[in-house]
BAFI-3210 file (N, C-alpha, C; in Angstrom, 3 decimals, decimal comma, padded with zeros to 6 digits):
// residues 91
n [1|2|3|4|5|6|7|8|9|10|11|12|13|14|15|16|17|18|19|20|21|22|23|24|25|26|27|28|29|30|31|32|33|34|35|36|37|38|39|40|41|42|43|44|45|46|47|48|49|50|51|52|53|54|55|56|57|58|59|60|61|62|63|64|65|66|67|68|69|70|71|72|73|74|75|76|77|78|79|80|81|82|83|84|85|86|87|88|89|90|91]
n.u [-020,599|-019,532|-020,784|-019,360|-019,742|-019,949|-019,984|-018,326|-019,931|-022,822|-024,878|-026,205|-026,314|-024,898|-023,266|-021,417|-020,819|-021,012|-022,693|-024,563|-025,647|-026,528|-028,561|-030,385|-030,587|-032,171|-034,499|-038,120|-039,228|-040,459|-039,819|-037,787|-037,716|-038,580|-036,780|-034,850|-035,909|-036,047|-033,203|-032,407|-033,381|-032,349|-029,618|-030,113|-031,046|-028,645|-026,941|-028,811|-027,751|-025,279|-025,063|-026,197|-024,717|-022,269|-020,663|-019,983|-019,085|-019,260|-022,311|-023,141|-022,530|-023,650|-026,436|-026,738|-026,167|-028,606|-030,165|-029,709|-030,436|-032,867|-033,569|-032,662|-034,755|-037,348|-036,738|-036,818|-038,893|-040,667|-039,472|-040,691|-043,641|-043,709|-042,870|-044,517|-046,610|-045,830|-045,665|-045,719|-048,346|-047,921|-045,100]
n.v [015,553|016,294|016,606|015,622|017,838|016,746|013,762|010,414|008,127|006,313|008,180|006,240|003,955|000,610|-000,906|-001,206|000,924|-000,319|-002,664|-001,060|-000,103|-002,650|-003,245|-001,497|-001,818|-004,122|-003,162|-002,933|-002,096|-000,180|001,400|001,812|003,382|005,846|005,902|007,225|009,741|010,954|011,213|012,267|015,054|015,996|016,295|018,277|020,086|020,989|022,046|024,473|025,370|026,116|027,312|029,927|030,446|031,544|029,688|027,951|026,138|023,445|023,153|022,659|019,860|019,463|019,595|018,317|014,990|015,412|015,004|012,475|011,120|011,178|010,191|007,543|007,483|007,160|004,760|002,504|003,028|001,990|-000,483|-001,425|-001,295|-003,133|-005,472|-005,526|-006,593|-009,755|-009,526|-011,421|-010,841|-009,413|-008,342]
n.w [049,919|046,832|043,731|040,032|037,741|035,271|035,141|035,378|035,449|036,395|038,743|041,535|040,005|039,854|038,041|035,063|032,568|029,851|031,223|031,769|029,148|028,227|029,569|029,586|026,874|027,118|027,922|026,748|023,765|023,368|025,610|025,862|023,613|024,650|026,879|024,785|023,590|025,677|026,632|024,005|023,986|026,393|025,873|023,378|024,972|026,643|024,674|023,491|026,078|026,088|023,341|024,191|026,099|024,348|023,229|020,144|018,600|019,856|020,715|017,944|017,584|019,508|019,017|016,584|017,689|019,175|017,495|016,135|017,770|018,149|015,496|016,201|018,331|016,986|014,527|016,609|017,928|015,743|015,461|018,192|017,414|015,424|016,787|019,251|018,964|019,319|021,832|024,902|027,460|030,575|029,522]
ca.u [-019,988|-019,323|-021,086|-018,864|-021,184|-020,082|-019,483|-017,959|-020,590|-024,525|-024,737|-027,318|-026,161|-023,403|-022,783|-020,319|-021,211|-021,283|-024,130|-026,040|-026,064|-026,730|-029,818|-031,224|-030,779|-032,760|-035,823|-039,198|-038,904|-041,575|-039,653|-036,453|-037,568|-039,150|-035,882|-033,720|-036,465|-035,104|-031,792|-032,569|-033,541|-031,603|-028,620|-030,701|-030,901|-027,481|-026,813|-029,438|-027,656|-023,941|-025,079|-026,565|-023,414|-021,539|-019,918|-020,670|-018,898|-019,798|-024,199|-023,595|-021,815|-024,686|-027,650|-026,544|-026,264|-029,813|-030,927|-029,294|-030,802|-034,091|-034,003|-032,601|-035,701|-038,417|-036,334|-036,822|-040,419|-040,459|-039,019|-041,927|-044,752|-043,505|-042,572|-045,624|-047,942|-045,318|-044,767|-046,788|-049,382|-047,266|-043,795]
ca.v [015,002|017,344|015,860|016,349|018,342|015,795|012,353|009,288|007,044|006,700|007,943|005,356|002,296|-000,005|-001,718|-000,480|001,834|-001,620|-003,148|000,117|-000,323|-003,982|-003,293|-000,221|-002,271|-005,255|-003,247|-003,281|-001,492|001,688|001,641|002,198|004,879|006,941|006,595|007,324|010,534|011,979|011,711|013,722|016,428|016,605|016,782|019,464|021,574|021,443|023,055|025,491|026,646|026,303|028,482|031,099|031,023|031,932|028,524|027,861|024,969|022,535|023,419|022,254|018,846|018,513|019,340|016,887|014,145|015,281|014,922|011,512|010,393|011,408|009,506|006,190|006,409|006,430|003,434|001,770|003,221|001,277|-002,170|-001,855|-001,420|-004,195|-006,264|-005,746|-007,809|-010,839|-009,897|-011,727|-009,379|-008,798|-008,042]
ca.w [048,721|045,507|042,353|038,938|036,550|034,037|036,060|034,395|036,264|036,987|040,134|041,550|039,017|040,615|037,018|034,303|031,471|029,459|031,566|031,603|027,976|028,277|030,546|028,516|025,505|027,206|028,138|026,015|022,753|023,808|027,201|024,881|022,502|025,104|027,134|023,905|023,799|026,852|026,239|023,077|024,786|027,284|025,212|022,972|025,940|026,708|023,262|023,960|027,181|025,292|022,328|024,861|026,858|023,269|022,569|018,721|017,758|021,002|020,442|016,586|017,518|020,464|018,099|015,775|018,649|019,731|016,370|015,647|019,141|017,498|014,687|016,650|019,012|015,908|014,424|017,644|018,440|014,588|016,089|018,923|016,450|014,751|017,803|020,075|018,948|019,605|023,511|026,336|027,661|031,398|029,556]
c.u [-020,295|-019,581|-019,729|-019,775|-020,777|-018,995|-019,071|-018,843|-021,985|-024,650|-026,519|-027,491|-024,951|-022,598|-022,230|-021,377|-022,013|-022,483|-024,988|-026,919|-026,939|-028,126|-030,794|-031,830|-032,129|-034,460|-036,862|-039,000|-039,322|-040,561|-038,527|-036,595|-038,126|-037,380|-035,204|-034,577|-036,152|-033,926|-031,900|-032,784|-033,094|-030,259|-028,779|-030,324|-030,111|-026,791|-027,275|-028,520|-026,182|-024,040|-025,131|-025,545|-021,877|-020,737|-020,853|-020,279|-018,852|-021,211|-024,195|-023,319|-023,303|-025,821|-027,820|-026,776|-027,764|-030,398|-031,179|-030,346|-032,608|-034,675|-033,602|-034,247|-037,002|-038,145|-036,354|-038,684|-041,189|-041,071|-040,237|-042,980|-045,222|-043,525|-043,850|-046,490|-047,160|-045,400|-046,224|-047,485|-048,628|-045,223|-043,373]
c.v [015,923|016,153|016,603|016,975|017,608|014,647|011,705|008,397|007,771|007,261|007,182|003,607|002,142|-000,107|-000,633|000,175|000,804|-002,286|-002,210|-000,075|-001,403|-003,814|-002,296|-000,828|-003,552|-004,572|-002,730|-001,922|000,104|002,028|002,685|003,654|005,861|007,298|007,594|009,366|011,461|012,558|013,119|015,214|017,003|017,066|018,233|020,374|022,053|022,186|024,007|026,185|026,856|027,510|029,721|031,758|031,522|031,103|028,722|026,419|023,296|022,280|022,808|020,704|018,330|018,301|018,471|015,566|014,189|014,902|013,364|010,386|010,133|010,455|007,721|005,980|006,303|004,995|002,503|001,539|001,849|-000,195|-001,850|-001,720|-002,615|-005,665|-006,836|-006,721|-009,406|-010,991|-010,327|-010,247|-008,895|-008,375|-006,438]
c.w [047,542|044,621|041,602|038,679|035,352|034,105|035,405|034,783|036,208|038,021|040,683|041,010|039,134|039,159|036,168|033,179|030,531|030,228|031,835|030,388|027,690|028,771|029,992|027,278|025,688|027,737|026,785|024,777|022,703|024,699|026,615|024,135|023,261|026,064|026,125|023,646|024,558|027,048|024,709|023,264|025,918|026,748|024,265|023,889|026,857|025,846|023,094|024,767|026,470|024,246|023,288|025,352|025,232|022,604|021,165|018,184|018,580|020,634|019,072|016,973|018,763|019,926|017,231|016,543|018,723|018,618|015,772|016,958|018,676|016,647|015,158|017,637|018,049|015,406|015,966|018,150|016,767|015,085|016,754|018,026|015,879|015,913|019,071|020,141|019,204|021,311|024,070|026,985|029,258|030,818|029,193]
res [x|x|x|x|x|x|x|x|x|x|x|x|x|x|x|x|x|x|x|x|x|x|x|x|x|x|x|x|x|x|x|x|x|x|x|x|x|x|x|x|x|x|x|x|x|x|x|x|x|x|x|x|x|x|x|x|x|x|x|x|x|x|x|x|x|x|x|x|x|x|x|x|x|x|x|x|x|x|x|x|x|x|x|x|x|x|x|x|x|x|x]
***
């Protein structure tokens, strides 16, 4: 089986784009900003390899993204700071 290199789907997660979100959005606020962390940098270092390869105006539109991704998972790392001390000690 031939992967895309840029799938419309999880590969691994049955549920729609919409309950990815749904299910991302529903786990624990740290869990959240460390995912939202990853994504940042993974998108970063798609911009990295885009600039290298001589694209210019793709790497500005992804650095921005990575950047924006950045500042959603502090506002989130935020919310857990704030939030923690409410959750049950196994959630």
């Amino acid at each position: 089986m031939i992967m895309a290199k840029h799938p419309t789907t999880v590969g691994g997660y049955e549920g729609s784009l919409e309950s990815l979100a749904k299910d991302i959005k529903n786990m624990r606020y740290d869990a959240f900003a460390e995912f939202l962390g990853y994504l940042a940098k993974q998108v970063k270092l798609e911009a990295d390899q885009d600039l290298a390869s001589g694209k210019t105006k793709l790497p500005m539109r992804l650095y921005a993204t990575s950047e924006h991704l950045y500042d959603a998972q502090e506002e989130i790392d935020s919310a857990w700071k704030i939030s923690k001390s409410y959750m049950k000690e196994k959630e």
